[in-house]
C-alpha positions in Angstrom: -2.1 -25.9 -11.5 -3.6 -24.0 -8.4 -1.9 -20.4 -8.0 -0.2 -20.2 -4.5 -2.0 -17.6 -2.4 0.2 -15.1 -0.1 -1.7 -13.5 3.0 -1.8 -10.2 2.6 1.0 -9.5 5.5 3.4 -11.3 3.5 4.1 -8.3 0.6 4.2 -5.5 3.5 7.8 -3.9 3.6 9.1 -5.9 0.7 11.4 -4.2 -1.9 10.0 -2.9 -4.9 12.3 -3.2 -7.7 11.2 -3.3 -11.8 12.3 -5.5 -13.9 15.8 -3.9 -15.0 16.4 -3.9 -11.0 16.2 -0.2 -10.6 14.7 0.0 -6.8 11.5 1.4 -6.4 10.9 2.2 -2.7 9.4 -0.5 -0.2 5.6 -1.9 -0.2 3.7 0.2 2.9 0.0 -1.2 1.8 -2.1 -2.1 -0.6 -5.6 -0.3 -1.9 -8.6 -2.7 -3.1 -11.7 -2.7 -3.8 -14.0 -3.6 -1.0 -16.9 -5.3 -2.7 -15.2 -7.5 -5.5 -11.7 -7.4 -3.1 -10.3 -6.8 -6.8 -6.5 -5.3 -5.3 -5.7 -1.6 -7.2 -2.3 -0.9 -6.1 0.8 -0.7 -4.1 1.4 2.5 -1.6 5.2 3.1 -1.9 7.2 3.7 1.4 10.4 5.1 1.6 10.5 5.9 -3.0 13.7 6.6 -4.2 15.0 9.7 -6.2 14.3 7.7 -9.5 10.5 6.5 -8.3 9.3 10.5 -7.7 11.0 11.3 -11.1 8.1 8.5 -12.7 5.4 10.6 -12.3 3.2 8.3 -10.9 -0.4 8.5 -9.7 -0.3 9.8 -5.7 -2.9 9.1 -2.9 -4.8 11.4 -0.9 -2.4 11.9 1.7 0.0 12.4 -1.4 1.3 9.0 -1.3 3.1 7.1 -4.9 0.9 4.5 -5.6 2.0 1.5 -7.8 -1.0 -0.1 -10.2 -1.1 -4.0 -9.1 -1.2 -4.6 -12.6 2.5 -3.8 -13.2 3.4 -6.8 -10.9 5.1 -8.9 -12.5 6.2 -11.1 -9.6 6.5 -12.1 -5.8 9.2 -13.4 -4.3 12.0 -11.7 -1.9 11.1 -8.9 -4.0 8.3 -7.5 -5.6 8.9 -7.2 -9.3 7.4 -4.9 -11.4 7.4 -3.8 -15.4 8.5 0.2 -15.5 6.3 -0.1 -19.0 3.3 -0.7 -17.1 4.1 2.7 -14.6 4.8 5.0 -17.3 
């Protein structure tokens, strides 16, 4: 079965919430690599209280970034594992 593939548009302003439903903040963009276009994370727009408190890896401009590898899934929401963040 062929994956379904989601331009990159789609995920922008989504909720971010893990798995347990604790929200996150709201997707603002997404880092990648530019030669393999391998994605690296989510930047985090408007974090809650509870996402600063996760001590999570920040941009440059001192933005929470979010490792693509803790998505868990897509949907109305983006789901992630707090396992994977922490």
């Amino acid at each position: 079965m062929q994956s379904e593939k989601r331009p990159f548009g789609s995920i922008i302003s989504k909720m971010i919430v893990t798995k347990e439903g604790k929200r996150l903040g709201f997707v603002k963009d997404v880092t990648f690599e530019t030669k393999s276009g391998e994605l690296i994370n989510l930047v985090v727009k408007d974090s809650t209280m509870y996402t600063r408190n996760l001590n999570l890896e920040r941009s440059a401009s001192n933005e929470l970034l979010i490792p693509y590898s803790s998505i868990i899934a897509i949907g109305d929401f983006v789901i992630v594992s707090e396992e994977d963040l922490i």
